[in-house]
C-alpha positions as CSV (number, residue, x, y, z in Angstrom):
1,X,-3.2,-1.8,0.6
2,X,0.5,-1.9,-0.3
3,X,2.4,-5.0,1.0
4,X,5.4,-4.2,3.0
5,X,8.6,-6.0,4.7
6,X,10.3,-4.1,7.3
7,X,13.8,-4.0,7.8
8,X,14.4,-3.5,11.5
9,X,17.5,-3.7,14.4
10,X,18.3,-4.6,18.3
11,X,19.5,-1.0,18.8
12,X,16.3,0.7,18.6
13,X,14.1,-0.2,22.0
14,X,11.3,-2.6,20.7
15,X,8.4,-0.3,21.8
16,X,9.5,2.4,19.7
17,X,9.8,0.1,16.6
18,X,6.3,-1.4,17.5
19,X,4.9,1.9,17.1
20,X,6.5,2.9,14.1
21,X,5.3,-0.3,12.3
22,X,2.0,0.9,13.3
23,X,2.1,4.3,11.9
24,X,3.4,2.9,8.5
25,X,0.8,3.5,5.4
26,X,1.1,0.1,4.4
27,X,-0.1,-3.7,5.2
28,X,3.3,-5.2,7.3
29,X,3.5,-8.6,6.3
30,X,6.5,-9.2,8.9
31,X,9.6,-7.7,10.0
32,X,13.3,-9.2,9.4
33,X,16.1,-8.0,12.3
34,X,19.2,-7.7,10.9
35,X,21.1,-7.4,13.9
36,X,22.0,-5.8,16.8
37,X,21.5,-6.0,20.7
38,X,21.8,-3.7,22.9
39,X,17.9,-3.0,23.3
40,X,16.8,-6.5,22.9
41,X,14.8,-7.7,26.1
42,X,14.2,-11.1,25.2
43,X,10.4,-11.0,25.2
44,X,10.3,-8.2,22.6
45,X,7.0,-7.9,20.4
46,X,7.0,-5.6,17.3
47,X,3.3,-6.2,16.6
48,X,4.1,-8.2,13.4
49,X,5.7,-11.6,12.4
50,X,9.6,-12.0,12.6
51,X,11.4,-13.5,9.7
52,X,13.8,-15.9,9.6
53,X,15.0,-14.4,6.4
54,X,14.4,-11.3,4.7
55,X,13.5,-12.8,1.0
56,X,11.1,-14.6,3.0
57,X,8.5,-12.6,2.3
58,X,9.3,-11.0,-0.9
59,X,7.2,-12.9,-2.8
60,X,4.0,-11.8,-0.6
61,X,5.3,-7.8,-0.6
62,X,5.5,-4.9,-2.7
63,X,7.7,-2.7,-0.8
64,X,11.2,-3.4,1.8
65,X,11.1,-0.4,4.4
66,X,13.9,-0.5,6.5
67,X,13.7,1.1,9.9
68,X,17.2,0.4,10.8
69,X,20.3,2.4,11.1
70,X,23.7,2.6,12.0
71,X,25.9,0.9,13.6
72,X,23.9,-2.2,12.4
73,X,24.0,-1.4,9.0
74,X,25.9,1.1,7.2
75,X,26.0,2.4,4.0
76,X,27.3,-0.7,2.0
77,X,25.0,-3.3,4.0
78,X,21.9,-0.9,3.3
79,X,23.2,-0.7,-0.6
80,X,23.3,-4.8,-0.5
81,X,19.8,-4.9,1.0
82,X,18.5,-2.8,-1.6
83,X,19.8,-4.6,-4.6
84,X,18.4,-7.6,-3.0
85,X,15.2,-6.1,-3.0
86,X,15.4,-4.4,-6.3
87,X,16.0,-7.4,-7.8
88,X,13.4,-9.3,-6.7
89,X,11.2,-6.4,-8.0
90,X,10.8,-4.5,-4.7
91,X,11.0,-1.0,-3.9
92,X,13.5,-0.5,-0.8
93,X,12.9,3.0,1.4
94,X,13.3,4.8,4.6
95,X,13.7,7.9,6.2
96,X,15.0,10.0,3.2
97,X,15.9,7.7,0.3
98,X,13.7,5.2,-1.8
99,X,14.6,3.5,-4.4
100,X,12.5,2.2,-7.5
101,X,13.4,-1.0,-9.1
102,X,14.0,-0.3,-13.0
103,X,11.6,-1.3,-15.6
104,X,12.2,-3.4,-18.6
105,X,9.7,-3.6,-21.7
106,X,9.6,-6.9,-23.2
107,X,11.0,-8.4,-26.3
108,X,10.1,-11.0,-28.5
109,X,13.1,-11.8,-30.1
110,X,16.2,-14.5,-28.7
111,X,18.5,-11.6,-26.9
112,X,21.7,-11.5,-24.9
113,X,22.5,-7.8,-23.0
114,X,25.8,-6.7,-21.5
115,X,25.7,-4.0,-18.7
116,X,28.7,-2.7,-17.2
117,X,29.5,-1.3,-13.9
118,X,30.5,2.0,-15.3
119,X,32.4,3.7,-18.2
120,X,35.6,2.4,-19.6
121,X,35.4,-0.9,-18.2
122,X,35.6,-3.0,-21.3
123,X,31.8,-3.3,-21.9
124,X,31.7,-2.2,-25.7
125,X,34.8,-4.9,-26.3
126,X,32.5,-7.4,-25.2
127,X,29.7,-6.6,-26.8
128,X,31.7,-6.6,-30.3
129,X,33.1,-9.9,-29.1
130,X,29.6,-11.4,-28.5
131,X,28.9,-10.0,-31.7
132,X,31.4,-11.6,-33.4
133,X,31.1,-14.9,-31.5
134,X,27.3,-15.2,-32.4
135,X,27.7,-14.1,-36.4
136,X,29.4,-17.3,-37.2
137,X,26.9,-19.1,-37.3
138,X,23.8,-16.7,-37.0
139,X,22.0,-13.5,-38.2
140,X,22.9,-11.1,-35.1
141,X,21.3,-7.8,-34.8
142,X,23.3,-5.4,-32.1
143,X,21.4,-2.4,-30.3
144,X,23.2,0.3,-28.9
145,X,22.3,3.1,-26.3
146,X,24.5,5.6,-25.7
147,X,24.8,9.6,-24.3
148,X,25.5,10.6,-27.5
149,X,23.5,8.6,-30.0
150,X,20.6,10.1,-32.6
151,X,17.1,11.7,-31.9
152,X,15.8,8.7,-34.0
153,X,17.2,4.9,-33.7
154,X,19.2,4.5,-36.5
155,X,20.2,1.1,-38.6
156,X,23.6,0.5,-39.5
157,X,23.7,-2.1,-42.3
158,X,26.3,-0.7,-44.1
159,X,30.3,-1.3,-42.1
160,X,31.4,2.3,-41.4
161,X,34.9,3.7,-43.0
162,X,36.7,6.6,-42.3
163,X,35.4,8.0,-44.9
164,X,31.3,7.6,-43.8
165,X,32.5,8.7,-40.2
166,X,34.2,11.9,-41.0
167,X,31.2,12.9,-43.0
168,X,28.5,12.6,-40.0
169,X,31.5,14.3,-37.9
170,X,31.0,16.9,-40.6
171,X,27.6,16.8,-40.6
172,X,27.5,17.7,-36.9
173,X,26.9,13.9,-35.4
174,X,28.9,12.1,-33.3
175,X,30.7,10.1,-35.5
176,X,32.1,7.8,-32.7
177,X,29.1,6.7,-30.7
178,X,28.8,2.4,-29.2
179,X,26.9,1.4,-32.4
180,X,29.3,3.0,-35.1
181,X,32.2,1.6,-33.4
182,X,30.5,-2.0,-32.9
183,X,29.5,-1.9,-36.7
184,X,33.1,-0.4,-37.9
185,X,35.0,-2.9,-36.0
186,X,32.6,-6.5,-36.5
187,X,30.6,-5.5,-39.7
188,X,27.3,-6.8,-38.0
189,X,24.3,-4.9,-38.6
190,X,23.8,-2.3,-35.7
191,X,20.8,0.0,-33.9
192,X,21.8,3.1,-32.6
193,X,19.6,4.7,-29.6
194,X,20.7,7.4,-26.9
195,X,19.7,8.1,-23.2
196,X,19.6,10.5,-20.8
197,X,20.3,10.3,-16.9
198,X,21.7,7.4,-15.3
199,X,20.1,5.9,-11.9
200,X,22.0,4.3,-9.2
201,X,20.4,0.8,-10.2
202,X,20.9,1.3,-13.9
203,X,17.6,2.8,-14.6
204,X,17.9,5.7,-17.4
205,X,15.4,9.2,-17.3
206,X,14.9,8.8,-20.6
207,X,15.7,6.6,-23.8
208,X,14.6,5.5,-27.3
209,X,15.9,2.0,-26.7
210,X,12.3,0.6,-27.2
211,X,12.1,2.0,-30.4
212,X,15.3,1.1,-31.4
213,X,14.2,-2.7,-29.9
214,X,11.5,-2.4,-32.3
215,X,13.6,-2.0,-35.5
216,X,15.6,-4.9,-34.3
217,X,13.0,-7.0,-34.2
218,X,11.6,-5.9,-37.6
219,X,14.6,-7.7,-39.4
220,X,13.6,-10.9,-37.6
221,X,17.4,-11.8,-36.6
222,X,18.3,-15.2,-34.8
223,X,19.7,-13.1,-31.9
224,X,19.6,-9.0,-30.8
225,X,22.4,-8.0,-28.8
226,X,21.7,-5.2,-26.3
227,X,24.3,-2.8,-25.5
228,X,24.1,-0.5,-22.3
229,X,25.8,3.0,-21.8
230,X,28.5,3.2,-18.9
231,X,26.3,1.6,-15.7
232,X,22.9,2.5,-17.2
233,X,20.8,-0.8,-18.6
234,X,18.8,-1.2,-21.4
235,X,15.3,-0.8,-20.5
236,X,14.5,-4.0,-22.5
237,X,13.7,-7.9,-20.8
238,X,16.2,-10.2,-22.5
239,X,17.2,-13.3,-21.9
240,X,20.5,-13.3,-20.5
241,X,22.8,-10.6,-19.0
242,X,26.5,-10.3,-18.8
243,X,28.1,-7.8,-16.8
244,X,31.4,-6.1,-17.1
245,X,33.7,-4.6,-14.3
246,X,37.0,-3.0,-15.1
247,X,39.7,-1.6,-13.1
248,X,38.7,1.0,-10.5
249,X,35.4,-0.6,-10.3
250,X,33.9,-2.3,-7.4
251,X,31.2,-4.9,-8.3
252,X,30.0,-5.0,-4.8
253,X,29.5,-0.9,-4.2
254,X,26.8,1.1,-3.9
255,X,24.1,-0.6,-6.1
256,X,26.6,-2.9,-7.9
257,X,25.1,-5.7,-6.3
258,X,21.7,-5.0,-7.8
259,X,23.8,-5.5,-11.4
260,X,25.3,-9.0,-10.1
261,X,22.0,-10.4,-8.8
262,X,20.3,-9.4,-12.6
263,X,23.2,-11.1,-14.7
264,X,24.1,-14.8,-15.9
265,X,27.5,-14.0,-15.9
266,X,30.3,-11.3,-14.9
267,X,33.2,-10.4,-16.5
268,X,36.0,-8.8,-14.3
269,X,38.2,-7.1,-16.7
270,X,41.7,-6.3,-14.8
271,X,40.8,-8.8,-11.6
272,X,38.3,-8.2,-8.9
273,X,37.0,-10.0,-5.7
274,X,35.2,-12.9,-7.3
275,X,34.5,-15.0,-4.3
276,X,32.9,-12.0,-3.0
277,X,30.3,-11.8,-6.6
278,X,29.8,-15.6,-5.7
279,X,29.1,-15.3,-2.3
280,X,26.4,-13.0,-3.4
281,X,24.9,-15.1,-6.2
282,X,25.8,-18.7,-7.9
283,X,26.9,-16.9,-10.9
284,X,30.3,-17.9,-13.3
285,X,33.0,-15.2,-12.7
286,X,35.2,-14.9,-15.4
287,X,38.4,-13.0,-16.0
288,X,39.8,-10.6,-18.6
289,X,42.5,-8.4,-20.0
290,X,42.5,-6.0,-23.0
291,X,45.0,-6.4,-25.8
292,X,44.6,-3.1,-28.2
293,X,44.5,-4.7,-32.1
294,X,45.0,-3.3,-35.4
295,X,42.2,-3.9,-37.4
296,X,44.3,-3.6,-41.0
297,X,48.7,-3.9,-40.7
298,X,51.0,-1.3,-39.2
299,X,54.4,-3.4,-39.2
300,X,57.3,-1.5,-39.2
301,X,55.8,1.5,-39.2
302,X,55.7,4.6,-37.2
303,X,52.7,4.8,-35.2
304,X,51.5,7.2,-32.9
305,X,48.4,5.9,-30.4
306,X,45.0,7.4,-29.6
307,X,42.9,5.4,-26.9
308,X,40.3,6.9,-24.2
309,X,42.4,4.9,-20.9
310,X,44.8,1.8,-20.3
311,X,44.6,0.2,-23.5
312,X,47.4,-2.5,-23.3
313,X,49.8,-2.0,-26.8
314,X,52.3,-4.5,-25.7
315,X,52.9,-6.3,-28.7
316,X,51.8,-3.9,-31.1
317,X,53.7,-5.3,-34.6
318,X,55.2,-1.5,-34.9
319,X,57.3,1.4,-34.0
320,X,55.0,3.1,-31.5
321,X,56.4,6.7,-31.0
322,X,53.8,8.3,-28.9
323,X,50.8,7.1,-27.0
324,X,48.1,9.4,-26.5
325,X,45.5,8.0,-23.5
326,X,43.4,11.5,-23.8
327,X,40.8,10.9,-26.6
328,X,37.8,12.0,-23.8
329,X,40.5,14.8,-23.0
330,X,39.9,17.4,-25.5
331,X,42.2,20.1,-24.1
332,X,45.1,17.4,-23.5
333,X,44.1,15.8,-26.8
334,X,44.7,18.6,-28.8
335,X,48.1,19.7,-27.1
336,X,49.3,15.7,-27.5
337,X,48.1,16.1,-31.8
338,X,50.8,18.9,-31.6
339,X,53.6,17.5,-30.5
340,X,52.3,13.8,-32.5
341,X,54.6,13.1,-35.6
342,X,53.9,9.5,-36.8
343,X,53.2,7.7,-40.6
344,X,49.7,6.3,-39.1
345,X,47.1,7.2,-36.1
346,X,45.6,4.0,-34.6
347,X,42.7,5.0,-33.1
348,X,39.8,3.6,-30.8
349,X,36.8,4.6,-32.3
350,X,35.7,6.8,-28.9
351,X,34.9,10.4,-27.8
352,X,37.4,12.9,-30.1
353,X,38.7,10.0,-31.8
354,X,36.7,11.2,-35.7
355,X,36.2,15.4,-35.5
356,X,39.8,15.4,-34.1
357,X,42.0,12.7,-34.1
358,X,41.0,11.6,-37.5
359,X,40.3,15.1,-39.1
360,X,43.8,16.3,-38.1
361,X,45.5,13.3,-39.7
362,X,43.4,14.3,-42.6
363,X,45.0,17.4,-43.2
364,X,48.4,16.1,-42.6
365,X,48.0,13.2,-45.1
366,X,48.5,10.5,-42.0
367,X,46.6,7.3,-42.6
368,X,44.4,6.4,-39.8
369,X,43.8,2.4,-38.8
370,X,41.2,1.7,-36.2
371,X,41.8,-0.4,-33.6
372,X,39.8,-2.5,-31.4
373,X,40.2,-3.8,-27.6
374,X,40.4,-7.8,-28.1
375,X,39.2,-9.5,-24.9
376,X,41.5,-12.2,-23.4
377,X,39.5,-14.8,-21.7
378,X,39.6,-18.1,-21.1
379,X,36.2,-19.9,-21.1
380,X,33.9,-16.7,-22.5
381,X,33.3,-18.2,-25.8
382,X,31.5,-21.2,-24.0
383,X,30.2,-19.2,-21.2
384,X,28.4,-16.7,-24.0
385,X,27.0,-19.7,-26.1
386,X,26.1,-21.6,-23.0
387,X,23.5,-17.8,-22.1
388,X,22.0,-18.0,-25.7
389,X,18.4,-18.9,-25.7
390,X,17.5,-22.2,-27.2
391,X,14.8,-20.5,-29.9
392,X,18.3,-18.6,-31.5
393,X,18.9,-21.0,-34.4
394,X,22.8,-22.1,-35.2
């Protein structure tokens, strides 16, 4: 019979809590109380064991039912129970929610992942920076999942131009999905892979990340570099995880926690409550701004700049005389090419950024440069090498 732990509190009189241990379909290993008492007697038996903790008996159950309710725990507390228990492989449920801990397929291969918290927090520029980092002195493979990546997993060996990308724009593919933009912008040989559906705890409906895993590992790299897609994960075991939070973003809401307690380290792009991440988990907090870079000169020109939010261009080496932030605004987008008169488009290699941004410069005879977000952050070089696995040779 299934193992459970049961989540229970001093505002519900003990009898009626005895009695609904009783009828549960499963084997109660013990009960935790997580607070509360206005119905507490004293001398109040449940029928099972009390815990003095709750991941006291994780390791002897399968499933956390909780039998609580408000005012003892809320929304947020129940959210941080269940990444508790998610994490340590448990399913969490009651009344009319249950929650399934996501599944990761193993991988043979050294390999570093970084998650985010959501979309547009920075996760991509860290990936490309781990990329980077990790090519100096290794043969890196990068795997990328994304909403609108191809039907098959596809290899990028070849650095994208402008030129390649306008022709799968043309060819009816989205010419600026994760893995394009990681291979345009660090040159490192890159797996594309989409998904389908995001869960709460970063579990996807669907995916051809295995697959895409699998080409990976064919070209026997030192190190594979998973990439997730906004807060969804990739359903693949590796080594280490790094997360990233960006503005707007709380790393301790709904199932955020769940994130934290699965990652080796967290990167807070824009600030964020870091002794709060700690007090959930021993676990280096680091953070990080965005600088938006050229990737080729634009002194003293006359640039005009495409980028999908709050890409900093402070110090931008150049006359900027219009700043687009619409490139997942296609309506806007399209108004704000009107009115755009500039010598050169630098672009983020996101959403319209190739069927419009680049097709309209195209016809206009405007060079394009790409540009990528540079993370600023002191201590991430040695926080990523101190997460890669001993077997990845340097």
């Amino acid at each position: 019979m299934t193992r459970a732990v049961v989540v229970i509190d001093g505002e519900h009189y003990a009898p009626v809590v005895r009695d609904a241990i009783a009828e549960l379909p499963y084997d109660v290993v013990g009960a935790w109380l997580a607070g509360g008492t206005e119905k507490l007697r004293g001398d109040d038996e449940y029928g099972v064991p009390l815990l003095a903790e709750l991941d006291d008996a994780f390791a002897d159950a399968q499933v956390v039912v909780d039998l609580s309710d408000e005012p003892v725990l809320g929304p947020r507390e129940r959210f941080l129970l269940a990444s508790r228990a998610l994490a340590a492989g448990l399913r969490y449920e009651g009344a009319d929610f249950h929650f399934e801990p996501p599944q990761y397929a193993p991988f043979p291969l050294p390999s570093v992942s970084v998650i985010g918290t959501g979309k547009r927090v920075g996760k991509t520029a860290v990936t490309g920076h781990v990329a980077r980092l990790l090519a100096r002195d290794r043969d890196v493979v990068v795997v990328s999942m994304g909403r609108g990546g191809p039907a098959e997993p596809e290899l990028a060996v070849v650095q994208p131009t402008l030129a390649s990308l306008l022709d799968l724009s043309r060819a009816g593919h989205h010419a600026a999905s994760d893995y394009l933009e990681t291979a345009a912008l660090t040159g490192v040989v890159t797996v594309g892979c989409r998904r389908a559906g995001g869960g709460l705890a970063g579990g996807v409906v669907t995916s051809n990340v295995p697959e895409g895993a699998a080409l990976a590992a064919e070209r026997e790299p030192d190190i594979v570099v998973f990439d997730g897609s906004g807060a969804a994960i990739p359903p693949v075991e590796t080594d280490a995880r790094i997360l990233v939070s960006g503005r707007g973003h709380d790393p301790m809401a709904y199932l955020n926690p769940y994130r934290v307690l699965v990652s080796d380290l967290v990167v807070l792009v824009g600030g964020g409550d870091v002794n709060a991440i700690r007090a959930l988990k021993d676990v280096r907090v680091l953070t990080a701004e965005l600088r938006l870079r050229p990737i080729a000169p634009v002194h003293g020109r006359r640039v005009a700049v495409f980028t999908t939010g709050p890409a900093v261009t402070d110090g931008l080496d150049a006359d900027i005389v219009s700043v687009s932030r619409n490139l997942a605004n296609r309506p806007q987008l399209t108004e704000d090419l009107a009115r755009t008169d500039a010598e050169v488009y630098l672009v983020e290699i996101k959403a319209a950024a190739i069927d419009l941004v680049a097709e309209a410069a195209h016809e206009r005879g405007v060079e394009v440069v790409f540009a990528e977000n540079e993370v600023l952050c002191e201590g991430l070089d040695a926080a990523i090498l101190g997460l890669v696995p001993a077997g990845a040779h340097a």
